[in-house]
C-alpha positions as CSV (number, residue, x, y, z in Angstrom):
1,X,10.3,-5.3,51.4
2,X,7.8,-6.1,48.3
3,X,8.3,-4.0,45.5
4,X,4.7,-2.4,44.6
5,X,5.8,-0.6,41.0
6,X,5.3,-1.9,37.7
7,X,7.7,-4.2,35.5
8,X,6.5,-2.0,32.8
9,X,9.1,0.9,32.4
10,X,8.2,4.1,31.7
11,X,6.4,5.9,29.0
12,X,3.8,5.3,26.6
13,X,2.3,1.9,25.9
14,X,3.1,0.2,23.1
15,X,0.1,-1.2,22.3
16,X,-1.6,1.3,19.0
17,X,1.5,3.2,18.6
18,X,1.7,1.8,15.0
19,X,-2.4,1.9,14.5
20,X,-1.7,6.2,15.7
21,X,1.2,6.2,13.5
22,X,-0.6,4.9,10.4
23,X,-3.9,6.9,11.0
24,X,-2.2,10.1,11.4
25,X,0.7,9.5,8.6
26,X,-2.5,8.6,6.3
27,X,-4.2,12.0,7.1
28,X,-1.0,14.3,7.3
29,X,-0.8,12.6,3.6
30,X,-4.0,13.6,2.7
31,X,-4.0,16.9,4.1
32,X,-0.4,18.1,3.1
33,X,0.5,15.8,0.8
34,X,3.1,13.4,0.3
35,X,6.1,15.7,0.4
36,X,5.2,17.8,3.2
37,X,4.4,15.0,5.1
38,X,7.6,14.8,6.9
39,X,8.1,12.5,9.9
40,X,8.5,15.5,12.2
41,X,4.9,15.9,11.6
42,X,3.4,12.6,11.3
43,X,4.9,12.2,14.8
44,X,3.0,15.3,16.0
45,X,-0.1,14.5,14.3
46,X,0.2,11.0,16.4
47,X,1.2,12.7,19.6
48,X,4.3,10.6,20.0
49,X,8.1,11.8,20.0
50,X,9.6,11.8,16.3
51,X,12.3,9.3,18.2
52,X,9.2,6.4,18.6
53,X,8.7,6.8,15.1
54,X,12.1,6.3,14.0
55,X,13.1,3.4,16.0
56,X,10.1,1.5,14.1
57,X,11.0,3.0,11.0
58,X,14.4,4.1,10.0
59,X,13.0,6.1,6.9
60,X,10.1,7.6,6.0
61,X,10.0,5.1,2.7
62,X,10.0,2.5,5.1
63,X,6.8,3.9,7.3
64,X,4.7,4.5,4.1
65,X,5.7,1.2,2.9
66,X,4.4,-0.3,5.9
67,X,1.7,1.9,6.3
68,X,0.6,0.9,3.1
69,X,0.7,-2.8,4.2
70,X,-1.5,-2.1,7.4
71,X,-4.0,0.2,4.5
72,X,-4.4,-2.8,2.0
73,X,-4.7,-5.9,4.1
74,X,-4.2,-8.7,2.8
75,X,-5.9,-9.6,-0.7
76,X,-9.2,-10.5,-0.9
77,X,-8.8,-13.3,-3.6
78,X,-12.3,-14.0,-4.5
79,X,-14.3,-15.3,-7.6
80,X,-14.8,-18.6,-8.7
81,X,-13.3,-18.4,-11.9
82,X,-10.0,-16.7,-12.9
83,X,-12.3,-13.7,-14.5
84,X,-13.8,-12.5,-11.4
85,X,-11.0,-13.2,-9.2
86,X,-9.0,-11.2,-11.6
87,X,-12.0,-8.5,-11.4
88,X,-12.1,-8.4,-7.3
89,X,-8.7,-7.8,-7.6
90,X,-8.4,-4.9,-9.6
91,X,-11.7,-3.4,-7.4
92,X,-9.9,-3.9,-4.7
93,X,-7.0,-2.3,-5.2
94,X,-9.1,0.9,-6.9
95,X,-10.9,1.0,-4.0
96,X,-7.7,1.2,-1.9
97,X,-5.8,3.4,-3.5
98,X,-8.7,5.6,-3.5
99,X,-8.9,5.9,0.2
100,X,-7.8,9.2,1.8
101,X,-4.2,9.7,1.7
102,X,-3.7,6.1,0.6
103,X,-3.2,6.8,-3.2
104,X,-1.0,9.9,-2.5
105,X,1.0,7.8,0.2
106,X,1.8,5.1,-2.6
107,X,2.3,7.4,-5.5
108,X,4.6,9.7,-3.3
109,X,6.8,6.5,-2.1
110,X,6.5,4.8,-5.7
111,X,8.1,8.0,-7.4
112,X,10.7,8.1,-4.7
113,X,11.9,4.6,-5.4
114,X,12.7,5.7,-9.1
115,X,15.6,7.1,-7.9
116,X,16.5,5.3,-4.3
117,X,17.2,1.4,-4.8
118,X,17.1,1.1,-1.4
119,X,13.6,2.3,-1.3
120,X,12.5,0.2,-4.3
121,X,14.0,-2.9,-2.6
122,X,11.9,-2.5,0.6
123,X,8.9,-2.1,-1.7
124,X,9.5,-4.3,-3.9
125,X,10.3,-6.8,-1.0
126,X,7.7,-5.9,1.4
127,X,4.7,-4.2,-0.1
128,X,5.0,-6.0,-4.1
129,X,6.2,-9.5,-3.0
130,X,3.2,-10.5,-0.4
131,X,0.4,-9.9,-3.0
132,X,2.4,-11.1,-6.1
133,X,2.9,-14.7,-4.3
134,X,-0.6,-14.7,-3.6
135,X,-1.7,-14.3,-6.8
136,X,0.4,-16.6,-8.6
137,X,-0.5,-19.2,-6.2
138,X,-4.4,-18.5,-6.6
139,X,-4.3,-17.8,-10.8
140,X,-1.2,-20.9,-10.8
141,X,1.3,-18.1,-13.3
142,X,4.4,-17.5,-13.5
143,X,5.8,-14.4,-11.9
144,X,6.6,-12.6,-14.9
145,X,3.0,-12.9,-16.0
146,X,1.9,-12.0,-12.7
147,X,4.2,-9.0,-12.7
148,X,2.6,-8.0,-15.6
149,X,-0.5,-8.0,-14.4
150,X,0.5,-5.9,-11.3
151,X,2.4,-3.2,-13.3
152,X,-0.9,-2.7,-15.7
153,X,-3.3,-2.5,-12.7
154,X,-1.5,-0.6,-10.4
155,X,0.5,1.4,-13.2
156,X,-2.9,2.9,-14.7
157,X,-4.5,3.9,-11.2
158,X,-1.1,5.6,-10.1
159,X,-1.2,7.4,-12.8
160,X,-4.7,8.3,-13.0
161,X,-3.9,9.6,-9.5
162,X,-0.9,11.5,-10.5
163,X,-2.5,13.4,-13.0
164,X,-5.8,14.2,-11.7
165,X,-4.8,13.8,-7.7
166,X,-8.2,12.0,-7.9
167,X,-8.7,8.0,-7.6
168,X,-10.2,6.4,-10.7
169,X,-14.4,6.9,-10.9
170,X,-16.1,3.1,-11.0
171,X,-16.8,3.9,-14.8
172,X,-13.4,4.4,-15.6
173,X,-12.4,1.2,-13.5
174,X,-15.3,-0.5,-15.5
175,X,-13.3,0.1,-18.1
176,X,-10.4,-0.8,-16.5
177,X,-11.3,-3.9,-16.1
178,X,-12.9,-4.6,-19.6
179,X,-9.4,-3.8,-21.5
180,X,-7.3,-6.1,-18.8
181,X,-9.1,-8.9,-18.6
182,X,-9.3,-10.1,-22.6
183,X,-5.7,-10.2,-22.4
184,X,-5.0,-12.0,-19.3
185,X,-7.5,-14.2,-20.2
186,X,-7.6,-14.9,-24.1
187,X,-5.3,-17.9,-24.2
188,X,-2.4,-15.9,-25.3
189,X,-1.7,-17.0,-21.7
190,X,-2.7,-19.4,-18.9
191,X,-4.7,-16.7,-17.4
């Protein structure tokens, strides 16, 4: 006798459970906020058991982290001197971090590694590391100065964020931009 069910076991398919995760832990985020944005709820904004969620992401640290990941992309390294690729960068990561629920998602899980090493680890490890390689290899720095280039950028827009709850207006970025780069790129350095 010839078995006519499916290999497949039960449930739902796995394929877009983390795009439904990552959509709706963006816009629970954005409409509650970082710490009411509990996993019991991201999971019922995605329509999937708080169980599916958990066994992809032990800790909600860990599913912001990675939701971040899936948010930024990978880097757009562009420009064809160390000036504008240093520029795209810091537009780009403006115009991330500006996105709904993406700037309260890494502000939330940035001031909740202060106090959890654990935390800090995974984003130090998964979410800093990726684009920190990729920009030494394309600027050819050091990591410290590449660190330091990270914790400027990223530092002021966080915190522009965390005061206003707003992302940073283009002027303001403008003028981002305008007090980074003489620095990075005066000869004080290799950038």
């Amino acid at each position: 006798m010839t078995s006519t069910t499916s290999a497949r076991p039960p449930g739902r398919p796995r394929s877009g459970v983390n795009a439904a995760v990552f959509a709706a832990t963006l816009s629970t985020v954005e409409e509650l906020g970082y710490a009411r944005a509990t996993v019991d709820r991201i999971a019922a904004a995605a329509g999937i058991a708080k169980s599916t969620v958990y066994r992809r992401w032990p800790s909600k640290g860990e599913l912001i982290v990675d939701c971040l990941l899936d948010a930024f992309g990978p880097a757009p390294l562009t420009g064809s001197s160390r000036a504008e690729l240093m520029t795209s960068t810091i537009r780009w990561v403006a115009a991330k971090i500006g996105e709904p629920g993406v700037g309260d998602a890494f502000a939330g899980v940035f001031s909740d590694a202060v106090s959890d090493p654990a935390l800090r680890e995974i984003l130090s490890t998964r979410l800093q590391d990726p684009y920190r390689l990729a920009l030494q290899e394309a600027l050819d720095e050091p990591e410290n100065r590449v660190l330091f280039f990270i914790d400027v950028v990223v530092g002021v827009l966080l915190h522009r964020m965390g005061m206003t709850g707003e992302p940073m207006v283009e002027a303001d970025v403008d003028a981002l931009v305008d007090m980074v780069l003489p620095h990075f790129t005066d000869g004080r350095g290799k950038m």
